[in-house]
N, C-alpha and C positions, 0 to 999 in steps of 0.2 A: 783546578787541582782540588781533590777530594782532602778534607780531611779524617781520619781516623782516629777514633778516642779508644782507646784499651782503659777498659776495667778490669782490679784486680779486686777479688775475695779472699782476703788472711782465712784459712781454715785452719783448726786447730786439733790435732789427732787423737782422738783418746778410745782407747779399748775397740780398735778397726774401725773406729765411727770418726767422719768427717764432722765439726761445730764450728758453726761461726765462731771467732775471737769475741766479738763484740755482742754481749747479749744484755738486752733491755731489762730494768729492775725488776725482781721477786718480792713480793709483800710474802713476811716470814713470820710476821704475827703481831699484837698489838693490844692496846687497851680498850674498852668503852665505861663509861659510867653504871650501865644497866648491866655487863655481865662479867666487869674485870679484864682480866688478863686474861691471853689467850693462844697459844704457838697452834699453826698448820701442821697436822699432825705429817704431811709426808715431808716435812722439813724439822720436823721436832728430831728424827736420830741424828740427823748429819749437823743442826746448827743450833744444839743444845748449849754450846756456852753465850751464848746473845744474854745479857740482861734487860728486859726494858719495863718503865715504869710510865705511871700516865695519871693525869689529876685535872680535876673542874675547879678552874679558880675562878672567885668572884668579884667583884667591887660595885659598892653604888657610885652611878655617875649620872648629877643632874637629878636624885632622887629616880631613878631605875637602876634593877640591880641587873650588871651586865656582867657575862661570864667570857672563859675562853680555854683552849684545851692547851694543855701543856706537857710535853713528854721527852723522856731522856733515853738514851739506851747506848750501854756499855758493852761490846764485839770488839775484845780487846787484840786488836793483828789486822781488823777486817774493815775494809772500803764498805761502809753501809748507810743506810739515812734513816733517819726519822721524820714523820709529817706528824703535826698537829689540826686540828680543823672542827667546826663544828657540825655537825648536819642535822637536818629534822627528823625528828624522833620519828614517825610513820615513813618516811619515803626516804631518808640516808640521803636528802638532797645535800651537796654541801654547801654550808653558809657562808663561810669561810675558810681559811687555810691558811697555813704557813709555809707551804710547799714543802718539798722536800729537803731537808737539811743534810747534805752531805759530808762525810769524816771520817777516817779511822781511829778506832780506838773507842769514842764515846762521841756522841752528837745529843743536842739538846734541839729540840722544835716549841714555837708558842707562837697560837695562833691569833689575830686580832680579835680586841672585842666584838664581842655579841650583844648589841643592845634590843631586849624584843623591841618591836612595832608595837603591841598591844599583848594584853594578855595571855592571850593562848599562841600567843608567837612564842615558840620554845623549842631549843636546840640540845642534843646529845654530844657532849666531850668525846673525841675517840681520838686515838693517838695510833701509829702505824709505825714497824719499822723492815728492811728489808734490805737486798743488796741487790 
């Protein structure tokens, strides 16, 4: 006896266009240390009330001083995340992260320390957020 599996696809109708129900997260704009604050400009008309803020915090630990990126953002009604993370300043490798922090209303993210390796081991704060 054969089995049969039916899949279904929830579509969702808007303005005679079929969309999937479920659509994967939007980066809507963010922080970095080197050039501030930043909104996607084809997301700036429609999700101009998003607040979000971003900062390089420091501590010495063990006599190195280690950083790590920290960011908040206030989308007051709206399912959205923020990630924190650190990456290298020439390649945007990331070094680390805080994943994404999911919330309505307001989400905070803060990513682990960053301890360099050696001197010229140096990482950029950048903070993200998006729905």
């Amino acid at each position: 006896m054969k089995k049969f599996f039916l899949s279904v696809v929830v579509f969702f109708a808007v303005g005679g266009v079929l969309l999937p129900l479920a659509v994967s997260a939007e980066e809507v704009g963010g922080w970095s240390e080197e050039t501030g604050s930043y909104t996607n400009y084809n997301e700036f008309l429609t999700r101009s009330t998003a607040r979000h803020t971003g900062k390089r915090e420091t501590k010495v630990m063990g006599g190195t001083t280690c950083s790590r990126a920290h960011g908040w953002t206030t989308w007051s009604g709206v399912f959205h995340y923020t990630t924190a993370q650190m990456e290298r300043y020439w390649t945007g490798a990331v070094v680390n992260t805080s994943g994404r922090r999911w919330g309505t209303s307001s989400t905070e993210a803060i990513s682990p320390w960053f301890k360099p390796a050696y001197g010229g081991d140096t990482a950029a704060a950048r903070t993200y957020y998006g729905r």
